[in-house]
VOMAR-991142 format. One line per 4 residues: number of its first residue (from 1); for each residue x, y, z of N, C-alpha, C, O. Coordinates in pm, whole numbers, plus 50000, padded with zeros to 5 digits. Example, Ala and Ser with C-alpha at 12.3 -4.5 7.8 and 13.67 -1.06 7.14 Angstrom:
residues 2
1 = 51319:49431:50780:51230:49550:50780:51320:49670:50780:51424:49668:50846 ~ 51285:49775:50708:51367:49894:50714:51290:50003:50787:51341:50114:50804
END
This chain:
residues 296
1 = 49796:45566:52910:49869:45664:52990:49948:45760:52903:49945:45883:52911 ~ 50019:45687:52816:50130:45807:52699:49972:45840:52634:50027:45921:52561 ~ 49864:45848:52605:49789:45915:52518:49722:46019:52594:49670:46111:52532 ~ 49717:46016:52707:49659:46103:52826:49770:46191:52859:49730:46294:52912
5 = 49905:46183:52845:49993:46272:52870:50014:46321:52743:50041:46441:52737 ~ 50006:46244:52612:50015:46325:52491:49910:46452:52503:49954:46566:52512 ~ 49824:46436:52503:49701:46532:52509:49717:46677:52610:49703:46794:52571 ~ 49753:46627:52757:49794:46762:52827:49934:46813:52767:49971:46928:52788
9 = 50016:46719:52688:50102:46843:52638:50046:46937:52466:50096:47024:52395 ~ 49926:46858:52464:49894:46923:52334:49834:47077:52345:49848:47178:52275 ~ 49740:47039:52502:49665:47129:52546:49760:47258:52571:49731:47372:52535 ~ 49910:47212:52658:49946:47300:52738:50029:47372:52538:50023:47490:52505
13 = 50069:47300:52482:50118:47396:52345:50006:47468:52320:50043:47585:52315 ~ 49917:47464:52306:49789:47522:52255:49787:47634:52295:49789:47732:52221 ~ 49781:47638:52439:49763:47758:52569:49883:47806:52565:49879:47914:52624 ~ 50025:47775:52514:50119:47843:52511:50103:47948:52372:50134:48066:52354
17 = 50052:47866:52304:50024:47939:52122:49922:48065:52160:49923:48182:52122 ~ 49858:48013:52227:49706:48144:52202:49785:48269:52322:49766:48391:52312 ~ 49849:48223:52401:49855:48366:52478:49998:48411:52369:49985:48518:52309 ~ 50114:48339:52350:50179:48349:52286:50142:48480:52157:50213:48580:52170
21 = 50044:48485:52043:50012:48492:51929:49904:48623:52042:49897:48736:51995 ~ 49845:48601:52153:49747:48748:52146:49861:48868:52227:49834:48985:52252 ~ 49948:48820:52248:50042:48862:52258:50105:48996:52143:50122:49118:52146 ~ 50128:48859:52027:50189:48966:51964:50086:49036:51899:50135:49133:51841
25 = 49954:49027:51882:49849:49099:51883:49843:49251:51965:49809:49361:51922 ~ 49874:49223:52053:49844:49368:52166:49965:49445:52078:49941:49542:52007 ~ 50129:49374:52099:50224:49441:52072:50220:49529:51918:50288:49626:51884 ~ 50124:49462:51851:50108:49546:51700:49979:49621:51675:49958:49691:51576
29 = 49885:49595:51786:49770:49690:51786:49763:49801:51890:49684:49895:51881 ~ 49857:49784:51992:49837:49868:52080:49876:50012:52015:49798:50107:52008 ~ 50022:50012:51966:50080:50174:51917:49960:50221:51833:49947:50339:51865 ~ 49903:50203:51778:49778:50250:51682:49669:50261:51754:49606:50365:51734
33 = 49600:50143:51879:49503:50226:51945:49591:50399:52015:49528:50504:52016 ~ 49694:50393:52051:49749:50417:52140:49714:50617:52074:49664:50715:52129 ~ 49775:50588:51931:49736:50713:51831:49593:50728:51845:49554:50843:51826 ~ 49517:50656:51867:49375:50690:51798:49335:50786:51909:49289:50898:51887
37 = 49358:50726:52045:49328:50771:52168:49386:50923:52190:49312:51008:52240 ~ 49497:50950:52159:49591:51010:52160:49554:51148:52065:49591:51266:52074 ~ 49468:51079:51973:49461:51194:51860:49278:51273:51876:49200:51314:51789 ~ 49268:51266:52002:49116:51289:52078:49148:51350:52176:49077:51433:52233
41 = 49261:51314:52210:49252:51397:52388:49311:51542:52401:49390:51598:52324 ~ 49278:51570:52470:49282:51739:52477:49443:51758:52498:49498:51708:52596 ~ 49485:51803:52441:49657:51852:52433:49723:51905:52575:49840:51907:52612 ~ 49622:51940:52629:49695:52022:52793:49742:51842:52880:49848:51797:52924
45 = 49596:51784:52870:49633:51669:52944:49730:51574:52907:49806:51516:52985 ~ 49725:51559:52755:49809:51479:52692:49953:51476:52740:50024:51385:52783 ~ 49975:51618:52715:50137:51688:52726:50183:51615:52887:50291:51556:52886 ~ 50114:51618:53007:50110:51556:53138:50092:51445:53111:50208:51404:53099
49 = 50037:51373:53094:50007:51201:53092:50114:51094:53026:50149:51078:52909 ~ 50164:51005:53189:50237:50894:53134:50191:50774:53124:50089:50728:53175 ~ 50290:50707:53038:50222:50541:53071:50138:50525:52974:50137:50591:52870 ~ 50044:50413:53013:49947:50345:52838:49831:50464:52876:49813:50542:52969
53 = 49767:50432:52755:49654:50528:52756:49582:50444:52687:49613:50400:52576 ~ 49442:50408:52775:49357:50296:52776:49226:50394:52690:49182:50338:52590 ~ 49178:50507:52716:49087:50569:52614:49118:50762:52678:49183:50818:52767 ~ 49031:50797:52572:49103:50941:52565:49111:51034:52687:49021:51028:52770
57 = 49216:51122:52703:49217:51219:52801:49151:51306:52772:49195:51373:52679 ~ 49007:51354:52838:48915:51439:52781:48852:51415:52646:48823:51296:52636 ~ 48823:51476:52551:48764:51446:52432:48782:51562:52288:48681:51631:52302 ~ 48822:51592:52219:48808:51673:52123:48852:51665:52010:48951:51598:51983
61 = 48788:51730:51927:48783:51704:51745:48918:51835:51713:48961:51830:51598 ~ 48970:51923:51787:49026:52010:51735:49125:51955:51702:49166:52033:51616 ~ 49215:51855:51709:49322:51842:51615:49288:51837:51450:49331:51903:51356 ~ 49188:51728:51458:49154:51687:51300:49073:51788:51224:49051:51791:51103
65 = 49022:51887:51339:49004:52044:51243:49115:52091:51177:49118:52106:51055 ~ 49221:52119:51262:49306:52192:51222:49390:52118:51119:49461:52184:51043 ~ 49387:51962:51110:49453:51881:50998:49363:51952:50880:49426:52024:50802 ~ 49271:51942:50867:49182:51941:50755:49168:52102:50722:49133:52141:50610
69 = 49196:52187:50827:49197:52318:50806:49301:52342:50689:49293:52438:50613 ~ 49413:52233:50680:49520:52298:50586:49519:52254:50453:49512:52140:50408 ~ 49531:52391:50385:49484:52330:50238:49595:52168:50153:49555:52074:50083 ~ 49716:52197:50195:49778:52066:50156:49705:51943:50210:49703:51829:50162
73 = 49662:51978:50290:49652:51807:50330:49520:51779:50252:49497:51663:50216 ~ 49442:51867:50227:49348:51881:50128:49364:51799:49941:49306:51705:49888 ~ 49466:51889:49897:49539:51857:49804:49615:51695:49787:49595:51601:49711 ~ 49705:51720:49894:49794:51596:49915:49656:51482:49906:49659:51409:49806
77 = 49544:51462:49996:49442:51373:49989:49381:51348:49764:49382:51237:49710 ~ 49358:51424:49720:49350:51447:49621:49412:51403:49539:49384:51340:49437 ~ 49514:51441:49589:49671:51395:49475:49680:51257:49431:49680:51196:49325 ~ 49693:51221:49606:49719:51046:49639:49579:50984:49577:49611:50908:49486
81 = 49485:50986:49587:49378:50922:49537:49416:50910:49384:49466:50811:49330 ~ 49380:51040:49320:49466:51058:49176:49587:50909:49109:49578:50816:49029 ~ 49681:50961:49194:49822:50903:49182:49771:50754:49197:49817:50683:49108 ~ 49696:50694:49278:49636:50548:49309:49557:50500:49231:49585:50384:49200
85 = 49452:50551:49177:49391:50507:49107:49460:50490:49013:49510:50377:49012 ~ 49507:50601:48865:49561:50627:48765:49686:50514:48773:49736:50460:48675 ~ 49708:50500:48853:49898:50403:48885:49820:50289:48897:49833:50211:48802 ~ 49743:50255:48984:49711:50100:48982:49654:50035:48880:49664:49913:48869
89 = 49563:50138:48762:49531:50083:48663:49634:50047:48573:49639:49936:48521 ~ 49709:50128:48554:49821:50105:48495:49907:49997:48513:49944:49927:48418 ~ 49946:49975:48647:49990:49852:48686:49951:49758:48675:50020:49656:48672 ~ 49789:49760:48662:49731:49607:48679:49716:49553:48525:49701:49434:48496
93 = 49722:49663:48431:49713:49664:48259:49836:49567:48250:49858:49447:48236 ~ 49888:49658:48260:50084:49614:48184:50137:49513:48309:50240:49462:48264 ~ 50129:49495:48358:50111:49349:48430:50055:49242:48366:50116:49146:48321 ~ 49921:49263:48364:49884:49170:48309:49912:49106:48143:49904:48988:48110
97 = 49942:49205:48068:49990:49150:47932:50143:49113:47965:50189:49032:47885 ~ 50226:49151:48058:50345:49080:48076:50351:48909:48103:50421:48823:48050 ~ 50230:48899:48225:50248:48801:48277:50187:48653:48150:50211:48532:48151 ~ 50108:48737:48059:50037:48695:47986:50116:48645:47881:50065:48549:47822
101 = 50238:48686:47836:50293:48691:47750:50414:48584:47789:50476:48520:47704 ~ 50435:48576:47917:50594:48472:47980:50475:48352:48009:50524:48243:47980 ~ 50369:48342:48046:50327:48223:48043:50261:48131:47939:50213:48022:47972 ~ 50262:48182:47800:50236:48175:47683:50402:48031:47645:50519:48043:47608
105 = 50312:47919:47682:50455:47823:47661:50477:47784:47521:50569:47704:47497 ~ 50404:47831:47422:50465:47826:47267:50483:47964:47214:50462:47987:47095 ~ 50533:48082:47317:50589:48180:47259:50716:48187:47228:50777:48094:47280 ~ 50763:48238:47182:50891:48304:47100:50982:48310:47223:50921:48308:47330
109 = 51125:48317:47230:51169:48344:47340:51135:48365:47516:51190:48455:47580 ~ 51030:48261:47582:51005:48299:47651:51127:48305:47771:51152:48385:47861 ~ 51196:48165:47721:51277:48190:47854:51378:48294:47851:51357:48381:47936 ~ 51480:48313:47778:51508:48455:47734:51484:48582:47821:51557:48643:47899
113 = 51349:48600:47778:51235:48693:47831:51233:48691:47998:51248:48783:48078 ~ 51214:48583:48013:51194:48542:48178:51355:48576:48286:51380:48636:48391 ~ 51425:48504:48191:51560:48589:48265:51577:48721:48268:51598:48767:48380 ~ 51573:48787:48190:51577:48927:48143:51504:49021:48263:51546:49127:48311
117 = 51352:48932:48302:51320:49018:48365:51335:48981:48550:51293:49056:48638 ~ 51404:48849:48572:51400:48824:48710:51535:48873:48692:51579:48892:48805 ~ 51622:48904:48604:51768:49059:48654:51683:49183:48715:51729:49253:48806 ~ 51563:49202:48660:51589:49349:48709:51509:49345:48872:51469:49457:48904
121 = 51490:49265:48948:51497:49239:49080:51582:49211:49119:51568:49110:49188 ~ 51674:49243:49116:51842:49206:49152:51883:49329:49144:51912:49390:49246 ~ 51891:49379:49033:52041:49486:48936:51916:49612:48929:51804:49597:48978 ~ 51963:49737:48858:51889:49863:48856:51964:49958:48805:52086:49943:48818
125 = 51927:50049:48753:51957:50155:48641:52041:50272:48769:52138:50342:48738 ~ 51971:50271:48926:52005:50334:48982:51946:50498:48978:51908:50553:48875 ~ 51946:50576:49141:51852:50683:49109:51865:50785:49019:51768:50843:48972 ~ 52022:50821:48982:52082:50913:48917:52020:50863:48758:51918:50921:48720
129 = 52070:50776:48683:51990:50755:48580:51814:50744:48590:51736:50764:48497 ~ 51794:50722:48673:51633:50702:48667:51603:50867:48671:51546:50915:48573 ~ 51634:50943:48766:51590:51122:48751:51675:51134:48613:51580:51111:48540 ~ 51737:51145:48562:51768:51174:48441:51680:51161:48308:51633:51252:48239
133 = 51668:50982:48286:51560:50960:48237:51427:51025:48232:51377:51061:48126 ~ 51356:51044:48373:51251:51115:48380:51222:51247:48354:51110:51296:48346 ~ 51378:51328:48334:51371:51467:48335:51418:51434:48135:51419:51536:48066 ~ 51434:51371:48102:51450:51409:47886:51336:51324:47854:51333:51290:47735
137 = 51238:51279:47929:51143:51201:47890:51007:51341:47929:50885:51328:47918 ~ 51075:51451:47968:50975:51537:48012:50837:51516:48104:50732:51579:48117 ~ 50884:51415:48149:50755:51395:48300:50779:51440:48410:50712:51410:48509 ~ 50902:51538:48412:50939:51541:48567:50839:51721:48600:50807:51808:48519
141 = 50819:51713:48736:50726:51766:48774:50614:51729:48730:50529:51812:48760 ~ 50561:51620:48659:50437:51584:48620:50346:51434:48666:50419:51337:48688 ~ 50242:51419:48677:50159:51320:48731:50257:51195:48684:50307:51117:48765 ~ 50273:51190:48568:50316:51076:48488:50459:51014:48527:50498:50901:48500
145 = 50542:51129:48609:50631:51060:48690:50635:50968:48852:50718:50901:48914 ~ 50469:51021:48874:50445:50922:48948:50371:50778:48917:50327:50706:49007 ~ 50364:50750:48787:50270:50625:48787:50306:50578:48683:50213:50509:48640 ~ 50427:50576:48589:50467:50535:48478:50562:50476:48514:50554:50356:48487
149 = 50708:50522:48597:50850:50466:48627:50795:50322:48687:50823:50223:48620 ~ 50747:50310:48765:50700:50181:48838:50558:50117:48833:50470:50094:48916 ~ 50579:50091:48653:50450:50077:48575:50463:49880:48643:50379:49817:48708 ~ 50535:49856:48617:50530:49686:48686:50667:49632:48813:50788:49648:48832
153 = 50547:49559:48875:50665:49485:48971:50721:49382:48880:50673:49369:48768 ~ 50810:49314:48917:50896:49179:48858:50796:49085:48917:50721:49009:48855 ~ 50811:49109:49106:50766:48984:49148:50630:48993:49130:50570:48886:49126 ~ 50561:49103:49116:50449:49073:49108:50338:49029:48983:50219:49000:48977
157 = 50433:49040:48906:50405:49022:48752:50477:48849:48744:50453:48795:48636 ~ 50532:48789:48813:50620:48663:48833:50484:48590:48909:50459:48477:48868 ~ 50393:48649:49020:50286:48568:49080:50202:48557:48969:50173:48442:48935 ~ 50154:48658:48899:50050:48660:48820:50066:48549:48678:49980:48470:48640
161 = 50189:48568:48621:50222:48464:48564:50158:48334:48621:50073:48276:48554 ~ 50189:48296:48716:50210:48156:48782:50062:48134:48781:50031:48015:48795 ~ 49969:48213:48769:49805:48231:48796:49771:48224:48675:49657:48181:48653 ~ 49868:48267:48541:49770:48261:48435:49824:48097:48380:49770:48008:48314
165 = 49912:48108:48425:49983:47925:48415:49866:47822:48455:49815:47741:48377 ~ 49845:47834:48545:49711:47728:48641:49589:47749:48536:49531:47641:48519 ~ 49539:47840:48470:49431:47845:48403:49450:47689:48291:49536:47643:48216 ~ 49303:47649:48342:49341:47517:48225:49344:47524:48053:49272:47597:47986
169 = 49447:47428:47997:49440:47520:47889:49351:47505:47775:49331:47583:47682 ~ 49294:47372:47802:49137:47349:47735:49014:47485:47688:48935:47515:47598 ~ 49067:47534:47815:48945:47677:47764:49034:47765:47676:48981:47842:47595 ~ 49146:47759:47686:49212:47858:47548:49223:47825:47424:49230:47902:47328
173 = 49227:47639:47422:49215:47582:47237:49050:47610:47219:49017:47653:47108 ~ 48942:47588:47320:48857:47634:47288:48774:47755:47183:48705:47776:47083 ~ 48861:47821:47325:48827:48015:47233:48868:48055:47082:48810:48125:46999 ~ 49022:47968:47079:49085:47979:46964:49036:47886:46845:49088:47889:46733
177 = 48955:47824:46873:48846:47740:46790:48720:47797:46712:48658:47766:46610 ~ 48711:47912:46829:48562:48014:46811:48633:48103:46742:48558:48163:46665 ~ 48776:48149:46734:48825:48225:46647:48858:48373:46744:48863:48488:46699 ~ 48877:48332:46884:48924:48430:46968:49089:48467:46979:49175:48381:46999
181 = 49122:48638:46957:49245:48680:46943:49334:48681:47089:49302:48641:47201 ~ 49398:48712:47064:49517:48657:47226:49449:48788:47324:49441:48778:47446 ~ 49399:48925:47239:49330:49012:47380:49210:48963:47413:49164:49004:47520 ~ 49115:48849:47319:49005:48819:47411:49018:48757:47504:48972:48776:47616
185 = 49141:48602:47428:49213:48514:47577:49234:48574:47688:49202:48535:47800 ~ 49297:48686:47654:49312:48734:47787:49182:48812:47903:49136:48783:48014 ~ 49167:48892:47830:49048:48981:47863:48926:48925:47931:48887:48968:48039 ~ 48854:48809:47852:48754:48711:47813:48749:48588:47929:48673:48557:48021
189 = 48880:48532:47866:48909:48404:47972:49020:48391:48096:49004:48317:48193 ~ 49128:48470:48078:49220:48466:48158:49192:48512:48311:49187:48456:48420 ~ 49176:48662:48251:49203:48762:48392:49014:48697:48496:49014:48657:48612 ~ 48929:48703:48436:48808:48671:48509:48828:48522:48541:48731:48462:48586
193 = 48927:48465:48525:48967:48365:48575:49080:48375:48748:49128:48309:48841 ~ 49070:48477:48706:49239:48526:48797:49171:48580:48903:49235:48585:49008 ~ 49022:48638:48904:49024:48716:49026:49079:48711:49141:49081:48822:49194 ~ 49121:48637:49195:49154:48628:49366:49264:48735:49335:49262:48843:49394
197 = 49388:48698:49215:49515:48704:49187:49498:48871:49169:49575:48954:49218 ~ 49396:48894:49100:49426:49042:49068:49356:49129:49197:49408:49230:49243 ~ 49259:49085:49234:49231:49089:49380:49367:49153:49490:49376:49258:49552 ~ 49445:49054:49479:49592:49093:49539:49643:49191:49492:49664:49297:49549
201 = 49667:49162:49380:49806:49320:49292:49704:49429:49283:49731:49510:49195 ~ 49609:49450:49341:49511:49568:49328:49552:49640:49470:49578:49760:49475 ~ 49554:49569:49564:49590:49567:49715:49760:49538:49734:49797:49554:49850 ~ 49840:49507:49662:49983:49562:49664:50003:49713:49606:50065:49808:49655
205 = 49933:49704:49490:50015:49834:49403:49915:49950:49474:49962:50058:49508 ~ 49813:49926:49487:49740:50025:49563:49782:50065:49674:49764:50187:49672 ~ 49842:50027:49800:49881:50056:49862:50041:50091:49839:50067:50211:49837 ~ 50126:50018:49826:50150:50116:49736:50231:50251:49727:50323:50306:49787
209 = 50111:50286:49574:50093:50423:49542:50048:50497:49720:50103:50597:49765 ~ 49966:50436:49775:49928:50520:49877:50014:50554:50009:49988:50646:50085 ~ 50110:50474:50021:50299:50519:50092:50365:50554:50040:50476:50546:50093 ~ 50361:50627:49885:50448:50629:49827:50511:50777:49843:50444:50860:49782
213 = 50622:50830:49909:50653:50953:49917:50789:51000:49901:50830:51115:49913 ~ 50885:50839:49856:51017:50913:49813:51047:50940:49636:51141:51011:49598 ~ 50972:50886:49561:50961:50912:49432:50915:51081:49381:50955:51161:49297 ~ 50787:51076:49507:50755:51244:49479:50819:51374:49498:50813:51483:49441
217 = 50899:51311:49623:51036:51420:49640:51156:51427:49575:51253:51492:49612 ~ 51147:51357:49475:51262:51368:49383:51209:51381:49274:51299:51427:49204 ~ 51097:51366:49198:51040:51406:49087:50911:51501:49098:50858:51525:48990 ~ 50868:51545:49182:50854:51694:49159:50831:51840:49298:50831:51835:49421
221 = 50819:51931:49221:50886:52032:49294:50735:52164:49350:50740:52263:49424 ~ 50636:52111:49283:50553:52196:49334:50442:52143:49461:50382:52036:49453 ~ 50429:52226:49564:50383:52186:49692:50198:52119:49627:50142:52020:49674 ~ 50145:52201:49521:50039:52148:49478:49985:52015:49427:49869:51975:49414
225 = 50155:51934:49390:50125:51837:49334:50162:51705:49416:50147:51588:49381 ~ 50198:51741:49499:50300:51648:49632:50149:51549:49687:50038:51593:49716 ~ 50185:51444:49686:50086:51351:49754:50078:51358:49901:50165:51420:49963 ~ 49966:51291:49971:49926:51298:50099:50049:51261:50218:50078:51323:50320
229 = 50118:51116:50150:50247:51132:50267:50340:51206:50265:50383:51241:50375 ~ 50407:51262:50138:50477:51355:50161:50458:51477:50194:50558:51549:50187 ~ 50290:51557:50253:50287:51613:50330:50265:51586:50473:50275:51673:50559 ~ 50234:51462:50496:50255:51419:50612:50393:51384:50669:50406:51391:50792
233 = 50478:51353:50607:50608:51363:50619:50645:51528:50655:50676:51559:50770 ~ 50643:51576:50603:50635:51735:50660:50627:51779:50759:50713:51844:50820 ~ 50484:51740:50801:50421:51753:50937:50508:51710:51064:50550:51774:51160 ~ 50522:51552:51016:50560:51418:51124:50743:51435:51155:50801:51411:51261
237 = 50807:51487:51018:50970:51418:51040:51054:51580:51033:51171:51597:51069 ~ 50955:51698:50973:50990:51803:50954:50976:51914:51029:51035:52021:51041 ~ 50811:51821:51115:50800:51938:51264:50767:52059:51214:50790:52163:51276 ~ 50677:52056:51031:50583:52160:51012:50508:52199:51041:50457:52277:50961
241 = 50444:52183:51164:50313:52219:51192:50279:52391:51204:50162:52431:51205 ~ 50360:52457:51209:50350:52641:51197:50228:52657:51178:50139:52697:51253 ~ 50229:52611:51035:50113:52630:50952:49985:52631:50984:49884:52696:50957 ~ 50028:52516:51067:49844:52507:51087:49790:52547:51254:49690:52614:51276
245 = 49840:52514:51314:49864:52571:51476:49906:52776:51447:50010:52840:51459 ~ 49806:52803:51417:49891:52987:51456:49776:53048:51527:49670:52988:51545 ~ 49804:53192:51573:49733:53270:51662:49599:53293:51624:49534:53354:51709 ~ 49535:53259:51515:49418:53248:51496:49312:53162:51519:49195:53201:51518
249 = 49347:53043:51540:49292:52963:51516:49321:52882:51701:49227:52828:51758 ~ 49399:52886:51737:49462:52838:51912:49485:52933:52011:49447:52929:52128 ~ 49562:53034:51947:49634:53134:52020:49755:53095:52070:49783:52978:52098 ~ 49833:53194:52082:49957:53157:52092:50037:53121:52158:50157:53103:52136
253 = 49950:53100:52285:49975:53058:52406:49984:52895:52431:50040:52827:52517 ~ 49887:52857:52295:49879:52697:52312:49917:52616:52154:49867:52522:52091 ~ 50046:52721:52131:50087:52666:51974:50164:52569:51991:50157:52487:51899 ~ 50257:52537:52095:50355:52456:52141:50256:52306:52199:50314:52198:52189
257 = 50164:52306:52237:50106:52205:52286:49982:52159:52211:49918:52069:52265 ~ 49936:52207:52093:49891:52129:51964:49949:52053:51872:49912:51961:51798 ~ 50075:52127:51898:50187:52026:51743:50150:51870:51761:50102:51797:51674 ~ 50190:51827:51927:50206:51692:51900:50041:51625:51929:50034:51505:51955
261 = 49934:51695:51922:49828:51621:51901:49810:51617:51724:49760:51518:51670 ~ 49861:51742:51641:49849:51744:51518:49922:51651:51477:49865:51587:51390 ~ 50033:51611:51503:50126:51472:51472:50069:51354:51486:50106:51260:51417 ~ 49967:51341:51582:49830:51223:51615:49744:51252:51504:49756:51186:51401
265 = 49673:51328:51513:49568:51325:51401:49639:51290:51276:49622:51172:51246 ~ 49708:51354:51201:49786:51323:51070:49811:51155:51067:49769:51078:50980 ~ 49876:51127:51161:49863:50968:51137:49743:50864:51106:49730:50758:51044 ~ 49667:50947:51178:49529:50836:51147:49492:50905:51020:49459:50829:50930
269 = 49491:51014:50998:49413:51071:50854:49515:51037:50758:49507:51122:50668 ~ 49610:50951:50732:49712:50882:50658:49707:50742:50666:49766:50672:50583 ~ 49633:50692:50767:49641:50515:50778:49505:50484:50759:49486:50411:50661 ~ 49399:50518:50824:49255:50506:50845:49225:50475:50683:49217:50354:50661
273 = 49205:50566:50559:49152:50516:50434:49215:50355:50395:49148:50252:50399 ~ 49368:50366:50353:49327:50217:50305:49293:50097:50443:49311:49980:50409 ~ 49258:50113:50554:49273:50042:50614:49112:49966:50601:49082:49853:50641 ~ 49019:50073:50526:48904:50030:50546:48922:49978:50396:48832:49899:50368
277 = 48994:49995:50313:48989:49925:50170:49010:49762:50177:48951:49689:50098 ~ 49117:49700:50298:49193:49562:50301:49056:49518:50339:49047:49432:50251 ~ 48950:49511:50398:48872:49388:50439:48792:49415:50334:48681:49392:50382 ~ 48773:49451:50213:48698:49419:50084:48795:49305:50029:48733:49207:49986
281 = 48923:49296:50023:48993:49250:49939:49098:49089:50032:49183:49010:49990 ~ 49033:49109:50161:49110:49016:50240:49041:48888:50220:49080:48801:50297 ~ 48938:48848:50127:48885:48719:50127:48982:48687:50004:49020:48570:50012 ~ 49042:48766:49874:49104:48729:49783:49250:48754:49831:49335:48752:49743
285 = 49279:48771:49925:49429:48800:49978:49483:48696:49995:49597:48690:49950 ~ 49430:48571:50066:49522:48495:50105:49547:48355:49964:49650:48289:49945 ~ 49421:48349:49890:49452:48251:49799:49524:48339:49662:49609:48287:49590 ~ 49474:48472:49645:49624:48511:49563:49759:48494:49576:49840:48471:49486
289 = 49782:48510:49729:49894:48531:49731:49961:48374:49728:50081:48375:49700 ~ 49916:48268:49748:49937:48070:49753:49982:48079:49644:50090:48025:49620 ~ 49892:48171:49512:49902:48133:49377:50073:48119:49345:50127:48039:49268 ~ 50122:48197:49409:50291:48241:49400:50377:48130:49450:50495:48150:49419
293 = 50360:48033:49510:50382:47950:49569:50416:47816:49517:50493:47730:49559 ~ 50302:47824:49365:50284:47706:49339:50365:47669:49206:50368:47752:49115 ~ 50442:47525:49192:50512:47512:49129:50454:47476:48981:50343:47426:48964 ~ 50543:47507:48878:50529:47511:48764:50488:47324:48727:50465:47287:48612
END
């Protein structure tokens, strides 16, 4: 009898969990169908229509013309790719010889080293010295102030550690037997050991670089070099749309009732790329990220 009532309360948690959990499913997928729909439907109807919006009001591509009509967002797309690639390699380099170097347990000062750098996730130079720095280091207005200042995370260079830790260390007296230098260890045996791990910090720092839009507004000043969100920021928080909505292209009669479909489109043409990047990298997502987890 208690094992027959254990069971209907297992059932009834179960059935509380699954509606529970698709629950918060709807609540975090809906605002994004809600854009997608939103960024299709014809602007006259839109502007009238309350309540959810289950699929589009009418049908049309003219918002995401007129996104793409503008040469920034052109650029900004450009930029950000640029800025992502160039930054994540970078990150995933000098990362990796960091992490390489604190998990090295007959090095020189490691612990030292290891404090030194779990301060600077805490404490910080602050923005005023950091634009300073960047402006006598002569990168400011330049690519290199976007992908050099935040050449490594702490914590994320702290997981990777913990990943090159787990590597057994049999295969490193090995190599060093064959007469292999600490960049083949690494290069050779470590990191192709690590995939899941770098798998991850490819898909942190990458993304990222690809939200990244308050660094660019403080280190540089030309509209040509500005990445994709901070012209979408423009668009979205600045209520630029002039630009691209004018009498040529709508008429002027319907400049006021494109803005906020152009505020739809811009969102998806800002979320949509990496979104199709995470399910390449979501089979190494979840056991990278355990790696962090696990004790020394």
């Amino acid at each position: 009898m208690n094992i027959k009532k254990r069971r209907i309360s297992e059932r009834l948690f179960d059935g509380f969990n699954v509606i529970f959990m698709l629950f918060l499913v709807l609540v975090c997928i809906y605002p994004l169908y809600y854009v997608v729909c939103a960024s299709f439907s014809e602007p006259q109807y839109l502007m009238t229509h309350l309540g959810a919006l289950i699929v589009p009001r009418g049908f049309t591509l003219k918002g995401y013309e007129l996104v793409f009509k503008n040469p920034n967002v052109i650029s900004g797309y450009r930029n950000t790719i640029i800025y992502m690639v160039l930054g994540t390699t970078i990150n995933i380099f000098m990362t990796s010889l960091g992490a390489f170097v604190l998990s090295r347990k007959n090095a020189m000062l490691v612990k030292p080293l290891m404090v030194m750098v779990v301060i600077t996730m805490y404490f910080s130079g602050g923005l005023i010295p950091s634009y300073l720095l960047i402006q006598n280091l002569n990168m400011y207005n330049t690519i290199w102030a976007m992908v050099v200042p935040g050449a490594i995370s702490t914590y994320n260079m702290i997981v990777m550690r913990t990943a090159f830790m787990s590597v057994p260390s049999s295969l490193e007296e090995s190599a060093r037997i064959d007469g292999a230098s600490e960049f083949t260890v690494l290069f050779r045996i470590i990191l192709p050991l690590s995939k899941a791990t770098i798998a991850t910090m490819i898909l942190f720092y990458g993304v990222g670089h690809w939200n990244s839009w308050f660094s660019a507004s403080i280190y540089l000043k030309d509209n040509d070099k500005f990445p994709l969100q901070l012209i979408l920021r423009q668009i979205l928080i600045q209520n630029d749309t002039q630009s691209m909505v004018n009498a040529g292209s709508v008429g002027t009669t319907s400049v006021s009732i494109y803005q906020s479909l152009i505020k739809y489109c811009t969102i998806i043409v800002g979320t949509v790329p990496i979104l199709c990047i995470y399910p390449f990298l979501q089979k190494y997502f979840a056991k990278g990220v355990m790696v962090g987890s696990l004790k020394e």
